[in-house]
N, C-alpha and C positions, 0 to 999 in steps of 0.2 A: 145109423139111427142109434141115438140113446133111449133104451129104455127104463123107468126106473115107477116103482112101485113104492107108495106109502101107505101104512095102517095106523090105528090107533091113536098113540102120540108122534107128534113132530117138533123137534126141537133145533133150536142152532146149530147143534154137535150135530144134529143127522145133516143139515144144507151144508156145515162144512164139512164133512165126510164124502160126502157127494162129489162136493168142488174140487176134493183130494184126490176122490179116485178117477174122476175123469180126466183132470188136466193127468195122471202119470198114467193114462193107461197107452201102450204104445199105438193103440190101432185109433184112436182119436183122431179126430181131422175139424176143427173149426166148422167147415163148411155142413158137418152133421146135423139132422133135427132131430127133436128132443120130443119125447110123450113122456109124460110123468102123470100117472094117473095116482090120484089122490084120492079119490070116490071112497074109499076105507079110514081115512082119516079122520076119525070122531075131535079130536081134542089137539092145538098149538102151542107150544111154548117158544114160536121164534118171535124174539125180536128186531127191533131194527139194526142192530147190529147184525144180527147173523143174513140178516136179508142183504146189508150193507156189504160185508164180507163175500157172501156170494156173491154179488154184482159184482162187485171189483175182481173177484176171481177166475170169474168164466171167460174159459175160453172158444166159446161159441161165438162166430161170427157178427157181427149187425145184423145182417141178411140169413144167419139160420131159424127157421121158422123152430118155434116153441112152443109146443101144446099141451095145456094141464087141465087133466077132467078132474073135476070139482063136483060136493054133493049141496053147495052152497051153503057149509059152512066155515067154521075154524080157517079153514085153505084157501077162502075164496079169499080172505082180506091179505095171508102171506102173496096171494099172486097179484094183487092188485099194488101190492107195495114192492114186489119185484120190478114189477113196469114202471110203474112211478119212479125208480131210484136209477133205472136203464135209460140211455140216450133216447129222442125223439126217434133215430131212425130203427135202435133197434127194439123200441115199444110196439112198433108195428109189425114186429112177429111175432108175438106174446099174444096167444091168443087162452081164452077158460071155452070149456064146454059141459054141458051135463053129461053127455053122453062118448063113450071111448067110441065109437062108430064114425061118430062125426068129425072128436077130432083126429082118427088117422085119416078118412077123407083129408082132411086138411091138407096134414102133411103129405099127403099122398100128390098132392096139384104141382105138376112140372115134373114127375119123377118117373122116369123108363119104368116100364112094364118091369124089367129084370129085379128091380130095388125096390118097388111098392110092398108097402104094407100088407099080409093079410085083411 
């Protein structure tokens, strides 16, 4: 599991910061799912370049499920243009939630007892 927290502002330098440290981290594995909980992020400065940049970067499977809790602002429209710029098959693990509960539930569907989420 990746997890990753944002507050305040978010900008291109923070998605490629992100992109950086996760493709060199040694314990990464593609087949990982992602929570990024954004619920703190008042204000955006990505554009579609940096949204661009990240898609092309990640190294997260098609098939690793992706879940970003959103307070349905600034955030909601970066994750809707992450999906948007992401393949058919792997938009369908790209899921927004209001609530961090529901999306580690998510992530949680298919995964040994030993690996699940709190």
């Amino acid at each position: 599991m990746v997890w990753v927290a944002g507050e305040g502002l978010v900008t291109d330098e923070d998605l490629i910061r992100l992109a950086h440290q996760v493709s060199s981290d040694p314990l990464f594995g593609p087949q990982m799912r992602l929570l990024c909980d954004w619920s703190e992020v008042t204000q955006s400065k990505v554009t579609q370049v940096g949204i661009a940049y990240e898609v092309a970067n990640s190294r997260f499977s098609v098939t690793s499920r992706r879940a970003y809790v959103v307070r349905g602002g600034p955030e909601t429209q970066v994750v809707a243009y992450l999906t948007a710029y992401s393949s058919p098959a792997e938009a369908l693990n790209i899921r927004t939630f209001n609530r961090k509960a529901d999306a580690v539930a998510w992530l949680n569907e298919g995964i040994g007892e030993s690996q699940r989420l709190p």
